[in-house]
C-alpha positions in Angstrom: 15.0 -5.7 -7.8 18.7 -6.2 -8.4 20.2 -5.9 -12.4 16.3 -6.7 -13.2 15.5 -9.5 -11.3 13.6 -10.0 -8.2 15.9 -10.8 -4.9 13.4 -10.7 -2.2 9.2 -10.3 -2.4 6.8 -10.7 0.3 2.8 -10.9 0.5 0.9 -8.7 2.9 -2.6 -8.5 3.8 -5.2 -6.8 6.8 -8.0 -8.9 7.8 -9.9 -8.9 10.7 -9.4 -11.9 12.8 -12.3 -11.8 15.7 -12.3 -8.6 16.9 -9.0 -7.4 16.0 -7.2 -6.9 12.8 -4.0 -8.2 11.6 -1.2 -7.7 9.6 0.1 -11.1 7.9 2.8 -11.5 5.8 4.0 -14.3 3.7 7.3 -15.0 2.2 9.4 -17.9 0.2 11.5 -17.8 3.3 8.6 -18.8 6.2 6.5 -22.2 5.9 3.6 -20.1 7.6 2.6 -16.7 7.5 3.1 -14.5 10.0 0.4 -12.6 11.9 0.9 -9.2 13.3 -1.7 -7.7 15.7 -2.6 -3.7 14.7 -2.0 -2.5 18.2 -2.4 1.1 16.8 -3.9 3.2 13.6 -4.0 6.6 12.9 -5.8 8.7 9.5 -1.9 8.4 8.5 -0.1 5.3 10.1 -0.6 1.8 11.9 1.7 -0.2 14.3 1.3 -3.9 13.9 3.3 -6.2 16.7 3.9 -10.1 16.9 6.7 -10.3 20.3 7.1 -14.0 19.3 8.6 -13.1 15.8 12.4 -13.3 16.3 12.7 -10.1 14.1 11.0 -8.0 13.3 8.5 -7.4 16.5 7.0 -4.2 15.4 6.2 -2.8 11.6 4.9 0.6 11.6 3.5 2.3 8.4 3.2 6.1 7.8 2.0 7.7 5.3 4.2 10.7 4.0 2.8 12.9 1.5 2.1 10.5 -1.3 4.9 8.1 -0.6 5.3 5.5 2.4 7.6 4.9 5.1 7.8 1.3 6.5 9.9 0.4 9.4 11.0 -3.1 11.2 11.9 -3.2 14.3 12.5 -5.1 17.4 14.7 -8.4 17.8 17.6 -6.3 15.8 18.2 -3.3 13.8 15.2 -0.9 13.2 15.1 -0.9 9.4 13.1 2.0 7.4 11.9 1.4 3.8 10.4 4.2 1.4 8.2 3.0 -1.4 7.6 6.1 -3.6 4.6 6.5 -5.7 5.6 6.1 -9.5 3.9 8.8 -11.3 2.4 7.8 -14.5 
């Protein structure tokens, strides 16, 4: 969000596909989504990879306390994001 408004938004989902699960993600930005294999899962975190994406190759999600920490990586800058739980 930016003075109210919404700059960027993206939809994720994790479906099993076969025998494997996947990450996709689609945005305004991408004709198709974009699948990302979960190469790795803990109680706390997962790793999802796609080395064909020009960026990012590798999201990884951890779980912090209540909050989480995303971060992009591969084919350019790593990039973290927290997304903090809103108390009610």
């Amino acid at each position: 969000m930016q003075n109210g408004d919404t700059v960027f938004y993206e939809n994720m989902s994790i479906g099993k596909v076969e025998n494997e699960y996947q990450l996709t993600v689609t945005t305004p930005m991408n004709i198709e989504p974009v699948h990302f294999q979960i190469t790795s899962s803990t109680k706390t975190s997962f790793t999802a990879e796609n080395p064909k994406n020009d960026y990012p190759k590798i999201i990884t999600y951890l779980k912090v306390g209540e909050d989480i920490k995303a971060t992009i990586s591969g084919g350019g800058e790593a990039v973290d994001y927290l997304f903090v739980k809103v108390k009610d």
